[in-house]
Every structure is written in C-alpha cells, then in structure tokens.
C-alpha positions in Angstrom: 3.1 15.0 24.9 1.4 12.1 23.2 -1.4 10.1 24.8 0.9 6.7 24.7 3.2 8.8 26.5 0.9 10.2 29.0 -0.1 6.2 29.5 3.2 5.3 29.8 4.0 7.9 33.1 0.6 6.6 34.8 1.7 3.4 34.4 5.0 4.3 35.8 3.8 6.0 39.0 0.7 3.2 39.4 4.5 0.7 39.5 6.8 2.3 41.0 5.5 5.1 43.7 2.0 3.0 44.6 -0.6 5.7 43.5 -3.8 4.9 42.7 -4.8 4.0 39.2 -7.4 6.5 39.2 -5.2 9.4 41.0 -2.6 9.2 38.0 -4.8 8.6 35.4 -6.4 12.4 36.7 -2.8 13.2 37.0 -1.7 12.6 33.5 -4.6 13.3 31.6 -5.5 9.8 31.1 -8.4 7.4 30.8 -9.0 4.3 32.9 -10.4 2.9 30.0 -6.9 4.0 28.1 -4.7 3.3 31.0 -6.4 -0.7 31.4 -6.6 -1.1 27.2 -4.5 -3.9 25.8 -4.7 -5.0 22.4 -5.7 -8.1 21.3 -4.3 -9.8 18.4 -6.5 -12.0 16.1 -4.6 -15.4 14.7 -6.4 -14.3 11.3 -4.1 -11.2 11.2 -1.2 -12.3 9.8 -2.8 -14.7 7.0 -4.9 -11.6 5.7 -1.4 -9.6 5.9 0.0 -12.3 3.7 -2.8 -12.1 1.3 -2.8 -8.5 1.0 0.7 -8.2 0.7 0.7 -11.0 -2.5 -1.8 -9.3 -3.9 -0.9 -6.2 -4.1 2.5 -7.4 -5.7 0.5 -8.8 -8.7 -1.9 -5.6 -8.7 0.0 -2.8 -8.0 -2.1 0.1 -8.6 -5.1 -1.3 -6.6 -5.7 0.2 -3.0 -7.3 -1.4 0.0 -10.8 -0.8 -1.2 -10.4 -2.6 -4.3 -8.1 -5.2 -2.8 -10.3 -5.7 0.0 -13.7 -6.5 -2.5 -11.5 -8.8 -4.5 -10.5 -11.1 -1.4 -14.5 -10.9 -0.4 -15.9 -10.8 -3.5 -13.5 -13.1 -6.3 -11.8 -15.2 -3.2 -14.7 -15.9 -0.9 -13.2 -14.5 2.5 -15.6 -13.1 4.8 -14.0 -11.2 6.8 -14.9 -7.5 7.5 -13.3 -4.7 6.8 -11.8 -3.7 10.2 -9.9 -7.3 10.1 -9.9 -7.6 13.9 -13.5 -8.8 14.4 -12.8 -10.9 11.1 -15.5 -14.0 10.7 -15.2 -16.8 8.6 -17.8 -18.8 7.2 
C-alpha cells in the first residue's frame, strides 16, 4: 500500500468514525506532518511550464539542465531550480 493511500484511509477514519488524528495516523503508518501536508501552488508555475514547454519544441535534444541555464542565463529569469520557491528580480 502506497503512502498517498495510507493518507487517504487516516483521513477517512479522522471523517467519518471521529478518531483522533494522531490515533490513525499510528494506525496507518502515517505522519502528522504527512497527514496535515497540502500543497501549495505558485502562480509562477504555469508561466515557467509554458516556457519550458516552447523551448523544448525549438531545442529538442536539450534536457532540463541545459534548458534550465538557458532561461537563467540567455533569458534573465531568476528563478531556482526547484520552481516552487521561484524569485524574481
């Protein structure tokens, strides 16, 4: 059994039969800190996806290493490379 899944039947008994967070997350195998995580989505996300996405149609042999120093390096976008905590100067 996956983790998601294991997440998925805490969060089903925390629901539906009133158990402690804590009890099912022991019960399942779980984290808190798994059970409580929600992604966040950054705005920036879907322009970099965009960017990517067109330049790898013009460079098609080029992987996200190189296509990553080109946006930073050629284009002038600061953003790291984990694209989540992206900054932009």
């Amino acid at each position: 059994m996956t983790p998601s899944q294991r997440r998925e039947l805490a969060e089903k008994a925390v629901a539906q039969r009133g158990v402690s967070i804590a009890l099912a997350c022991r019960t399942f195998g779980v984290s808190e800190t798994c059970f409580r995580y929600s992604p966040k989505r950054n705005v920036d996300n879907d322009e970099i996806a965009d960017l990517l996405l067109g330049l790898v149609k013009v460079k098609k042999t080029w992987g996200f290493g190189l296509c990553f120093l080109h946006m930073r390096n050629v284009q002038g976008h600061r953003w790291n490379h984990k694209l989540e905590n992206s900054v932009q100067r």
